[in-house]
C-alpha positions in Angstrom: 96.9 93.1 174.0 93.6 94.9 173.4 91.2 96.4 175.5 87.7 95.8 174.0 84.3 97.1 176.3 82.1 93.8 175.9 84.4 92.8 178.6 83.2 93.6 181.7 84.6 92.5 185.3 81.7 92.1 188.5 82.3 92.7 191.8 81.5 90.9 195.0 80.4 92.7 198.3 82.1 90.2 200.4 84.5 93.0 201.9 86.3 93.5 205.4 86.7 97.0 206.2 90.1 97.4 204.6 89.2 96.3 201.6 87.2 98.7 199.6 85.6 96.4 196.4 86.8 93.0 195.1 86.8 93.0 191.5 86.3 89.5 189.6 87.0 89.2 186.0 85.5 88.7 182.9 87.0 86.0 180.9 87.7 87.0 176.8 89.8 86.0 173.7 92.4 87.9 172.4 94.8 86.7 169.8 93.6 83.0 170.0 94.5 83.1 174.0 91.8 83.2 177.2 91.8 86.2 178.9 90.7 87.5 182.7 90.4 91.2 182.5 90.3 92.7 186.0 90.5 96.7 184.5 89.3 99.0 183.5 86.0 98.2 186.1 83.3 100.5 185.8 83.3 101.6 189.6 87.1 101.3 189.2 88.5 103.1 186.3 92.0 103.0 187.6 94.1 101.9 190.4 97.4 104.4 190.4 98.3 104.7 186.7 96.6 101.1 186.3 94.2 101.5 184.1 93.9 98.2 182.2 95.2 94.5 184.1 94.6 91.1 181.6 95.6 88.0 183.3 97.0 85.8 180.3 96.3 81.8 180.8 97.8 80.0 182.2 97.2 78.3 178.7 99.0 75.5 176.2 99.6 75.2 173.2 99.7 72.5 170.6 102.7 71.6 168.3 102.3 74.7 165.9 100.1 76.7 167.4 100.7 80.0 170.1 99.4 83.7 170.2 99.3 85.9 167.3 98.4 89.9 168.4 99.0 91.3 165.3 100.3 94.5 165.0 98.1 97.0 166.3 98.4 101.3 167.6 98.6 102.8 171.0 98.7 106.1 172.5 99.3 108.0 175.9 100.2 104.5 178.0 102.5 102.1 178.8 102.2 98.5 178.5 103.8 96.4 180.8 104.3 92.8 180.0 105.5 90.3 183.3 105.5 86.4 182.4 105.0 83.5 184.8 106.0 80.7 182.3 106.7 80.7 178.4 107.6 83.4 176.6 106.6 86.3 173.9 108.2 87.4 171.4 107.7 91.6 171.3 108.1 93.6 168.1 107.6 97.7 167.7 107.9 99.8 165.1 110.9 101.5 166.9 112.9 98.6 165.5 112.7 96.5 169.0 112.5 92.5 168.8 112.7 91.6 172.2 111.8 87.8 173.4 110.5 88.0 177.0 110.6 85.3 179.4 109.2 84.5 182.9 110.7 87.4 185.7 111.6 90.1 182.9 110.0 93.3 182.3 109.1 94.7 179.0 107.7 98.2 180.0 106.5 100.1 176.1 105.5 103.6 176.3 103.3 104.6 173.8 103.8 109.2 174.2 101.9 109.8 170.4 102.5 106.7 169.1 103.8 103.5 168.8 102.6 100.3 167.2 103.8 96.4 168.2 102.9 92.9 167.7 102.8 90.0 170.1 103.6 86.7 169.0 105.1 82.7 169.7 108.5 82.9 168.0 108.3 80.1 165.4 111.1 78.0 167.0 108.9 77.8 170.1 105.8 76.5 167.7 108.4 73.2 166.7 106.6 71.9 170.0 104.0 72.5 172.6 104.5 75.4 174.9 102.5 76.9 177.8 102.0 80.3 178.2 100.5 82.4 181.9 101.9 85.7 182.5 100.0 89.5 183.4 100.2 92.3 180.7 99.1 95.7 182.3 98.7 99.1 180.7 99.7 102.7 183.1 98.0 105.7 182.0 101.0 108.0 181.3 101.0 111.4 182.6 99.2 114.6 180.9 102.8 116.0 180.3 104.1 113.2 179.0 100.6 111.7 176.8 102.1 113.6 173.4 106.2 112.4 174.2 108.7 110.2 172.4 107.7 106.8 172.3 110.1 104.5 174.0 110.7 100.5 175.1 112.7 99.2 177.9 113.7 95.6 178.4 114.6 94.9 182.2 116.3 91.4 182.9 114.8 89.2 185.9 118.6 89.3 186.9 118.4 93.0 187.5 115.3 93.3 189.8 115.7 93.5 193.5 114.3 90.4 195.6 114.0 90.1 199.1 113.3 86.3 201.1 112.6 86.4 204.6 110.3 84.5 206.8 108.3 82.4 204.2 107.6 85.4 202.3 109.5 86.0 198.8 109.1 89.6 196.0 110.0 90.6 193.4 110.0 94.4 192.9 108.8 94.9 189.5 108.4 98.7 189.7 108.6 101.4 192.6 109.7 100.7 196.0 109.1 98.2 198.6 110.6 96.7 201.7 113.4 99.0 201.3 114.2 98.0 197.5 113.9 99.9 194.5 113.5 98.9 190.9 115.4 99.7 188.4 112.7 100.7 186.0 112.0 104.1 185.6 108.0 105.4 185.6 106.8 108.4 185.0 104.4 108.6 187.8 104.6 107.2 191.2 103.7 103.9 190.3 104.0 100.0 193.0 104.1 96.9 191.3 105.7 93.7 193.5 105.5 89.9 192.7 105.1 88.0 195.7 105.0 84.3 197.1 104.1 83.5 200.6 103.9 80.1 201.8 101.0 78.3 203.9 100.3 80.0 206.9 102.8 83.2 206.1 101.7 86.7 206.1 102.7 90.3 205.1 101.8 93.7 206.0 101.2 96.2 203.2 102.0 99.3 204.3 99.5 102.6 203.9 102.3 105.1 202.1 101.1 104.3 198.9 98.1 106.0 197.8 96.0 104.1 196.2 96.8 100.0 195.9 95.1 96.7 195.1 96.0 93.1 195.2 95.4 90.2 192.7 95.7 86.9 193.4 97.0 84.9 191.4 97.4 81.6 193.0 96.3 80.2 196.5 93.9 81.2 199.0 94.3 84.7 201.2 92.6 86.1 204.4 92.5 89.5 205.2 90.4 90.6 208.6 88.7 86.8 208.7 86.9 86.6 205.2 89.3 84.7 202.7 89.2 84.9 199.3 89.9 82.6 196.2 93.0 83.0 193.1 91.4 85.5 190.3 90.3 88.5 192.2 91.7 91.6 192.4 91.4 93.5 195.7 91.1 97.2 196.2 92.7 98.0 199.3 91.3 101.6 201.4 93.8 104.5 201.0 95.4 105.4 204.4 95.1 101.1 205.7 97.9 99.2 206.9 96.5 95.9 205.6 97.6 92.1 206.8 97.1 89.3 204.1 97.7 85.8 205.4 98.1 82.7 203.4 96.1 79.9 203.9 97.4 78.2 201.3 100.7 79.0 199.1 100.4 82.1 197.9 101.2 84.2 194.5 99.8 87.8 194.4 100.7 90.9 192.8 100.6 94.1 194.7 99.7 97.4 192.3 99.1 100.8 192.9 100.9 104.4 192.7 99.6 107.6 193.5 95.8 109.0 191.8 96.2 110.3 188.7 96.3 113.6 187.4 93.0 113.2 186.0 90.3 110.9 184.2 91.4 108.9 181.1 89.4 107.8 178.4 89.9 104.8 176.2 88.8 103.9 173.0 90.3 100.0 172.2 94.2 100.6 172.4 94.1 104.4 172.5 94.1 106.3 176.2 94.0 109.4 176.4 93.1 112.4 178.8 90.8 114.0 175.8 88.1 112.6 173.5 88.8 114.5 171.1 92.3 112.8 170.5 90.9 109.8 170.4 89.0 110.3 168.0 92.1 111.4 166.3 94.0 108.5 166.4 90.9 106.5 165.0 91.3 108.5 162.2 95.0 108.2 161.9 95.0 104.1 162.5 92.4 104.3 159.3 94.7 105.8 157.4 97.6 104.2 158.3 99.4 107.0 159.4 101.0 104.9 162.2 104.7 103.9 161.6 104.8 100.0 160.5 106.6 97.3 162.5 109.9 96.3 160.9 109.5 92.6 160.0 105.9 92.2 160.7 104.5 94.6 158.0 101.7 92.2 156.3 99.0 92.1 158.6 97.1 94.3 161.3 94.2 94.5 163.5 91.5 96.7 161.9 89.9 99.5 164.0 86.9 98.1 165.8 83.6 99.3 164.4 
């Protein structure tokens, strides 16, 4: 996906102590799909290496139709692409052609350079499909911002789950409740699926550093004031916070440590200097990006 500025999240006021902002986003189109964009925030640039959250649908298609992201550039992050329902076919210019489907991970790391696409396969397009899913980016490290580009595929099968007590997760990446994922980060980075059921709660503890909650589905509480699906909540460093489900429940918990730094971000380009973004405006003009191996015809222009 693409970040573009005319997007802008608000934020409500309606906070307990433990929370530090609720942020509410912005609803856009990208690639023919409705978007909620919850980062970047303007009194929230990042949350961990979070630096960019797009809730995808949930959305349908008709017979024929799905989401065309055509191949476009990115530099110094990672995207990571987790589906509720329906799928995506993924396609970089490292050769990959990956389709991912609900409870797999596609985590692309950009280092210099990397371009992909993001489409419906064309079998899927014979009928009507649905698609709802979260795509995040993570600011990669300075040290790492000018490394080898690289994609990892991570099977639903191969992430650690826990059940207990009405309360079901999914470790996506990082630690939590005593599982580790698989995936490997470059920075200390939290990322957990989870489902509670009516009247269920958990406890998120304070050891990571900076951490925020969206809700996807369902009605939470936190210290009395409750709060509605499509909201992300930035929780205070150093809390121990409760969330209680009023209602079934699907959030994601994110976070990590702070980052080594402020990142800037032009469209798909991060970067801890201007001055190389302004770089790889240049270079996307003059298409000195590698091309994507079967989806070489079209791109998306630089913005003006």
């Amino acid at each position: 996906m693409s970040y573009m500025p005319g997007v802008e999240p608000e934020m409500s006021e309606n906070c307990p102590e433990s929370v530090e902002m609720v942020i509410i986003p912005r609803t856009g189109d990208i690639g023919n799909f409705e978007v909620r964009r919850a980062l970047p925030f303007r009194e929230k640039r990042m949350v961990g290496p979070f630096i960019f959250w797009d809730q995808m649908g949930p959305g349908e298609f008709l017979t024929g139709q799905g989401v065309d992201v055509r191949p476009h550039p990115h530099i110094g992050l990672s995207t990571v692409t987790y589906l509720f329902d329906g799928t995506m076919d993924h396609k970089d210019s490292l050769g990959n052609d990956m389709r991912i489907v609900p409870g797999d991970v596609n985590l692309m790391t950009a280092g210099s350079g990397i371009v992909h696409s993001e489409r419906t396969g064309l079998d899927i397009r014979k009928k009507p499909s649905k698609l709802f899913g979260i795509q995040s980016w993570l600011a990669q490290p300075k040290k790492f911002e000018e490394g080898d580009a690289a994609f990892h595929h991570t099977a639903k099968t191969d992430l650690p789950v826990f059940n207990e007590d009405g309360v079901n997760g999914r470790i996506i990446l990082g630690s939590f409740e005593g599982l580790s994922s698989p995936v490997k980060t470059q920075w200390d980075t939290l990322y957990v699926d989870l489902d509670l059921e009516p009247q269920q709660k958990i406890r998120i503890p304070s050891n990571t550093e900076e951490r925020a909650i969206y809700v996807v589905e369902g009605l939470i509480e936190i210290a009395g004031v409750s709060y509605e699906p499509q909201q992300m909540l930035v929780l205070r460093p150093g809390d121990e916070v409760v969330i209680n489900a009023q209602t079934s429940v699907r959030m994601m918990l994110l976070g990590g440590a702070a980052m080594d730094g402020p990142r800037y971000i032009f469209w798909n380009f991060v970067s801890s200097s201007k001055e190389r973004l302004e770089q790889a405006k240049v270079d996307w003009k003059n298409g000195n990006f590698p091309k994507v191996p079967g989806d070489e015809h079209e791109f998306i222009p630089l913005p003006e």
